[in-house]
N, C-alpha and C positions, 0 to 999 in steps of 0.2 A: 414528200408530204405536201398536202396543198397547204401554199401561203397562210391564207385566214385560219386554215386549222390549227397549223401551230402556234398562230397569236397567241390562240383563244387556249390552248395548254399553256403557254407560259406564263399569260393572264391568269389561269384557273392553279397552276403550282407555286406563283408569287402570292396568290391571296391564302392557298394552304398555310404556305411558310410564315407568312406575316400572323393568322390567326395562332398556329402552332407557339411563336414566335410571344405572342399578344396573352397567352396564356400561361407560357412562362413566366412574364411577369406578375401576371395576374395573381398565380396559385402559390400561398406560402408551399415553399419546402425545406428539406433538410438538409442542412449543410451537407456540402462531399466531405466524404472521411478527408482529413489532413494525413499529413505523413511524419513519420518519425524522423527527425533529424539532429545531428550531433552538432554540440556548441562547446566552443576550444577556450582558452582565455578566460575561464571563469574563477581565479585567482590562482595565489599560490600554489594551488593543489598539491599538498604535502604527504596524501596515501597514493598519488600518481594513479586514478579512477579516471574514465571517463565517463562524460555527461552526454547524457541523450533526451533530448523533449519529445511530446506529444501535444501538439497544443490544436483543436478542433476548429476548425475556418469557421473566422467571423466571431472571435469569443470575444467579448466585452471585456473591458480593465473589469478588476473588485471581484473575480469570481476565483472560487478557492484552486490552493493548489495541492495534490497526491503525489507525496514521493515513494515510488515501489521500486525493493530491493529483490533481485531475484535471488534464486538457489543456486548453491554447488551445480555444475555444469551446466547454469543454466545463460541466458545474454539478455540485454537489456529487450530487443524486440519481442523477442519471443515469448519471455514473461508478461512486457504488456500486454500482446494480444491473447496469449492462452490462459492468464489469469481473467481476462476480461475488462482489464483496467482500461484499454482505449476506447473497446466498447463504451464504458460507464461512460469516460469522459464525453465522448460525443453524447451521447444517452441525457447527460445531467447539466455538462456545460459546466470542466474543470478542464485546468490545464494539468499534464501529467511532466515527472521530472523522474527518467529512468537512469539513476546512476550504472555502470558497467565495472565490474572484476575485469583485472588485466592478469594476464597469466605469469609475468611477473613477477607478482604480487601473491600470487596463490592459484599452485598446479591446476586446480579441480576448478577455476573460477571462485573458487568461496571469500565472501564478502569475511575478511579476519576482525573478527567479534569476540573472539579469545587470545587476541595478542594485546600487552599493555598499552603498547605503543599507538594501536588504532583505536582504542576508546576511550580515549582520555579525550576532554575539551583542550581545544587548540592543536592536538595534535594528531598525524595519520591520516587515514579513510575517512573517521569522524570528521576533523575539519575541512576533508575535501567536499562531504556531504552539504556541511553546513553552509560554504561558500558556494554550492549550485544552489540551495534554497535561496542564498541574495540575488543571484544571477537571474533566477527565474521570475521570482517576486518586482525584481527591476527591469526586465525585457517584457515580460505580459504584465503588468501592472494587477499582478496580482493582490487578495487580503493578505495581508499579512496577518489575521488577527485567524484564518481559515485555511494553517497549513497542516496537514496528514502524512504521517508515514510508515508505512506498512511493506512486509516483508518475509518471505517463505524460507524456513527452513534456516541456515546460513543468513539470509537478507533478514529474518524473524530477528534472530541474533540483536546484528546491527541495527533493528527498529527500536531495539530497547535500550540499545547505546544512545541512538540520537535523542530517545525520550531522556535518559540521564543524563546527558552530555549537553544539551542544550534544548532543557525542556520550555525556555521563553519561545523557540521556533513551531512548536508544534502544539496543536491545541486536542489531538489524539493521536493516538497509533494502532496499529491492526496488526496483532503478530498469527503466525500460525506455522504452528510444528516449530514455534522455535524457542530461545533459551531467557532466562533471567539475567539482564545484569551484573557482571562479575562473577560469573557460574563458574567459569572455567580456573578463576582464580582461588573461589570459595571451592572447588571440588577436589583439586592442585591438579585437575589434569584436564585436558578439552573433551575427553572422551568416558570419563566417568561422571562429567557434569552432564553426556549425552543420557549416556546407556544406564547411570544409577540413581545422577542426581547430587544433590549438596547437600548438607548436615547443615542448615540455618534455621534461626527462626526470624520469624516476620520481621522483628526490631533489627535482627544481623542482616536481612535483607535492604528493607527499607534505608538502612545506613550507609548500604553499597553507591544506592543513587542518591542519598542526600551526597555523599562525600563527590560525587562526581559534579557537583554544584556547589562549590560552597556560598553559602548566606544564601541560597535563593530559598525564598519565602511562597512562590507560587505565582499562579494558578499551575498544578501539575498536568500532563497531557490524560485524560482518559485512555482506558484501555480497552480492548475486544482482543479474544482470544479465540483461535479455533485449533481445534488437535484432536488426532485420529486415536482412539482406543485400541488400533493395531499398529502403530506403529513403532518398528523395532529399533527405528535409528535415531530417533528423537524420543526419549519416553515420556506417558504423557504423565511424569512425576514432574517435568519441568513447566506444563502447565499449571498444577497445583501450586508449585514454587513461583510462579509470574505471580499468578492469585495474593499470596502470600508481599511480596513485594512490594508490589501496586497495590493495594488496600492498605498495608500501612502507611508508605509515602503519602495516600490519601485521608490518611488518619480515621481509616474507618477498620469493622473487624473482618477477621474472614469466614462469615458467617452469610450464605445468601441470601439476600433480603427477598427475592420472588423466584422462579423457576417455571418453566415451560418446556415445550416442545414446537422446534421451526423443523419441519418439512420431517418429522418426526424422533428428532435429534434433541437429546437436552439439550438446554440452553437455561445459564444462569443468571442474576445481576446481582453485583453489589454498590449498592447505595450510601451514599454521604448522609451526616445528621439533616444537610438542606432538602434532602431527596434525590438527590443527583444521582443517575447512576454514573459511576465512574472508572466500575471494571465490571465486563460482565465474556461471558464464554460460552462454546459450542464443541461438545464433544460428540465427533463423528465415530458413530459405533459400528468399529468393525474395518478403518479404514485406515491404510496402512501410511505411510512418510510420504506427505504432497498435500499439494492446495486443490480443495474440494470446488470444483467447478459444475456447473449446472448448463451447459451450451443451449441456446434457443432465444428466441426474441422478446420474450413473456417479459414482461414488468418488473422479476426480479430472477432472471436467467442472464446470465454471459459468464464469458469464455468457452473455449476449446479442450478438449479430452485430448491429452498428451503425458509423456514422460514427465513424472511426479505433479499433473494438472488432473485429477482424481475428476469422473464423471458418478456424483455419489447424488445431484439432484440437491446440491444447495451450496453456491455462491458464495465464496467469502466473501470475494469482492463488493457484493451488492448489501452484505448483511455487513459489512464497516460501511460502507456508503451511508447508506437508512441510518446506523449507529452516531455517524456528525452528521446527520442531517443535510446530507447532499442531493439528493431524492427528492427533497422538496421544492427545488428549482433554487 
């Protein structure tokens, strides 16, 4: 090639590269996805779980944190990405805290929500949960005042443990397909709290999680609820029963204060004397044991269609998001 020619390309692919280069800096973009990675040493860990983060590159201290608990055979990655949880997080600009089932611990993965020993404060899975929320909160300098825990199925269970076990940690929970509070103790058995239900009433409810706290006064965690109207292995009597639960602990009745339809799903609220809603639920008609996911980019779409990740056209994830006000930056 002749001499001057090829100057004159090198000249013309360095000032490509430089503008290419000059533009980069130039043009906001979006963070790269982060990556999911496990963190060891995060106390005594007395339910013997492991802890897994998501935290989105480039997140600022003071921005909230979501703890998601997956299902029976399910693992910490796979739930965040097929419920859409990492999605959100990149999406809204939270950090994520995926606790993991050791099989150890329980054959099937399932997060033990009907063993005494794991739901009681201070002790088991419970306080293994509770010492990753300091771990987290102290490594991303996260709010403390804007922590979330939500959970499918098995992990639904366990959200309602950590809402009663240490409701000062969390300012709401997001359950779906999963059980009340001392269900398995108030039914005497894990599998007719599933498949029948408990003989309580709201005040026998409510007392389950007052007693899992004694003297605490409040503020209690809000609740969102979602549960399939076909589902044979969680029935949705143990929605009604959460309802029941959490409206008393809230000291309100369980009567719904408004009702609608999202993505043409009812959807109910129930309201405090101040107007608060502070329980409110989505029952999915027609759709069997799994977390209802919406996959697509749209503004209130994420997750993946998978094993118990239901493609029904409407987002847990994104409808408890919206629900604490994550959504709004």
């Amino acid at each position: 090639m002749n001499p001057t020619r090829a100057a004159h390309r090198v000249a013309a692919l360095a000032a490509a590269l430089f503008a290419v280069l000059g533009l980069a800096l130039l043009t906001p973009t979006t963070a790269h996805a982060a990556s999911l990675t496990e963190v060891t040493a995060f106390g005594t860990n007395p339910g013997n779980l492991r802890m897994f983060r998501y935290v989105p590159d480039g997140l600022p201290a003071g921005r909230p944190v979501v703890v998601a608990l997956h299902g029976c055979t399910q693992d910490a990655a796979g739930y965040g990405t097929g419920s859409g949880w990492t999605q959100l997080a990149d999406r809204y600009g939270f950090s994520l805290l995926l606790p993991q089932q050791q099989s150890a611990n329980n054959a099937s993965g399932c997060f033990d929500w009907f063993q005494s020993g794991d739901i009681a404060r201070g002790q088991g899975e419970a306080a293994s949960i509770a010492q990753m929320v300091d771990r987290q909160l102290a490594d991303t300098g996260g709010d403390p005042a804007r922590v979330y825990v939500t959970g499918l199925s098995a992990g639904g269970g366990m959200t309602a443990v950590m809402m009663a076990a240490y409701p000062e940690k969390f300012a709401g929970g997001g359950i779906v397909a999963g059980l009340p509070y001392g269900c398995a103790q108030a039914a005497g058995s894990t599998y007719v709290c599933m498949y029948v239900g408990a003989t309580q009433t709201p005040k026998q409810w409510g007392d389950r999680v007052r007693a899992a706290r004694p003297g605490y006064t409040g503020p209690w965690p809000t609740l969102a609820v979602v549960q399939g109207t076909a589902d044979y292995t969680v029935k949705p009597v143990n929605m009604t029963d959460l309802v029941a639960q959490w409206t008393d602990v809230q000291g309100t009745d369980q009567t719904a204060d408004g009702s609608d339809t999202v993505a043409g799903y009812p959807h109910r609220v129930y309201r405090n004397a101040a107007g608060r809603t502070v329980v409110e639920t989505y029952s999915i008609t027609g759709m069997g044991h799994g977390q209802p996911v919406d996959p697509g980019s749209g503004p209130a779409q994420c997750g993946t269609a998978g094993a118990y990740l239901l493609d029904v056209d409407l987002c847990a994830g994104y409808r408890f998001a919206l629900a604490w006000g994550l959504t709004s930056g």
